[in-house]
C-alpha positions as CSV (number, residue, x, y, z in Angstrom):
1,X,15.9,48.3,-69.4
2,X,16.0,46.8,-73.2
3,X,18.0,48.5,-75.7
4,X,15.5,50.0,-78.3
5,X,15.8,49.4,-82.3
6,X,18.0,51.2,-84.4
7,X,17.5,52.0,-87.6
8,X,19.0,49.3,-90.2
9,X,20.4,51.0,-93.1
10,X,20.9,48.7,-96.6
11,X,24.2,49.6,-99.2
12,X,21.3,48.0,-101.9
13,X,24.2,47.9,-104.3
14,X,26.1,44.9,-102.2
15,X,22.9,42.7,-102.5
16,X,22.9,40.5,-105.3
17,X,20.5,39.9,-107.8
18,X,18.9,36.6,-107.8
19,X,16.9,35.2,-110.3
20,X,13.5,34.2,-108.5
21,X,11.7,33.0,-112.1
22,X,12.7,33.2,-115.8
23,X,13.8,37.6,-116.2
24,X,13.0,38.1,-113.0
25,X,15.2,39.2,-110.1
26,X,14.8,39.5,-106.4
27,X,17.5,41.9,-104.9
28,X,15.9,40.9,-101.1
29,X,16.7,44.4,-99.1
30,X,15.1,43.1,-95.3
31,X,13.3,40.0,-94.4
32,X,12.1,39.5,-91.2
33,X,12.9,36.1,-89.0
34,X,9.9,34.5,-89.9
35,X,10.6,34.7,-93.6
36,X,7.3,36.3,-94.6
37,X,7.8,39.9,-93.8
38,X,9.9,41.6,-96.4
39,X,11.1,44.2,-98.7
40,X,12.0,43.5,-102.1
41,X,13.7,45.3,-105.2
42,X,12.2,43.5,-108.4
43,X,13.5,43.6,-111.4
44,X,11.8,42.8,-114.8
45,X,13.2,41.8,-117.8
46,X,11.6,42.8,-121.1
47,X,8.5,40.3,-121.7
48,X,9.1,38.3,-118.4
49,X,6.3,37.0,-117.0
50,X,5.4,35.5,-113.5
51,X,2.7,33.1,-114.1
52,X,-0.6,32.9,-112.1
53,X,-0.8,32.4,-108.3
54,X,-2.5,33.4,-105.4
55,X,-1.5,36.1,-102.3
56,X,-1.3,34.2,-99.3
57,X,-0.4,37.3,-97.9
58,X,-0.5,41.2,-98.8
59,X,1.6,42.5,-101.1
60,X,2.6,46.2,-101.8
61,X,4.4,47.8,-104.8
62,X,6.1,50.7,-106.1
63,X,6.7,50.7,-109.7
64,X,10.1,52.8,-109.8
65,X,10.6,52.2,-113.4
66,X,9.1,50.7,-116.6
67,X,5.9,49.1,-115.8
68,X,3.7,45.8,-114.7
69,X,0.3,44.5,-115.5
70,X,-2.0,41.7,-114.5
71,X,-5.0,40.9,-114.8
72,X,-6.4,44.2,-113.7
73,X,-4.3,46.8,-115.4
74,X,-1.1,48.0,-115.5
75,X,1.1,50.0,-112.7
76,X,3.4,52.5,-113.9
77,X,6.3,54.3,-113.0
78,X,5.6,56.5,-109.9
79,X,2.8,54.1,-109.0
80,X,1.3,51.9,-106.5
81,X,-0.7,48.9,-106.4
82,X,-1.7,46.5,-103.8
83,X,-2.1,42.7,-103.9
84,X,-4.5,42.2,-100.8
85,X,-4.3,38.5,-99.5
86,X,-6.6,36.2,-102.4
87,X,-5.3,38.2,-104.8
88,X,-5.3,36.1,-108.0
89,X,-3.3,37.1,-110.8
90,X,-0.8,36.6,-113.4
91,X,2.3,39.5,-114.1
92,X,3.8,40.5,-116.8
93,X,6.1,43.4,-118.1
94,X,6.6,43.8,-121.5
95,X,9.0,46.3,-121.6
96,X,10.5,45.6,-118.3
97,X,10.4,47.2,-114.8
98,X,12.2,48.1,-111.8
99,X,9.5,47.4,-108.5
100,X,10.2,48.4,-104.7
101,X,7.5,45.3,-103.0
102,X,6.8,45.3,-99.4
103,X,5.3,41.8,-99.0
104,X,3.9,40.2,-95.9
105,X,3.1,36.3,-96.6
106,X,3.9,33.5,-99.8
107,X,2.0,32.9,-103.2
108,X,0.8,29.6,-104.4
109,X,0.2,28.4,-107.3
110,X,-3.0,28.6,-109.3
């Protein structure tokens, strides 16, 4: 008989920061083997900006602190919004945010 899963726990603190586009960090917490499943701190610097693309996939977020917008409104802290596949959007934070995204597929360019 197969061993089952354990739980996998994540010191978030030893992951670096890496800068994904201009003020805007990926601190990648779990990715699956195929590279499209994953969890993902994000963080915002004031006025960044990640310019407009489609969802390939879904994507799910948590707005921890500060705030994000797109074309639809803005997420604030203590908030969710979801990015459903053909999503179409561009992202900004003008004050800067800290985001918990649980993302399951790419973005391409629009």
């Amino acid at each position: 008989m197969a061993t089952p899963p354990v739980s996998i726990f994540v010191e978030a603190e030893k992951v670096p920061w890496v800068e994904r586009r201009p003020g805007v960090f990926w601190k990648t917490l779990w990715e699956d083997a195929d590279g499209r499943h994953k969890a993902v701190l994000m963080r915002y610097d004031k006025g960044a900006v990640i310019p407009r693309h489609r969802h390939v996939g879904d994507e799910q977020i948590w707005v921890l602190e500060g705030a994000v917008g797109d074309d639809a409104g803005v997420c604030t802290a203590g908030n969710y919004a979801r990015r459903p596949p053909g999503c179409v959007h561009t992202v900004t934070s003008p004050s800067g945010a800290l985001v918990l995204a649980v993302i399951s597929g790419p973005t391409e360019p629009v």
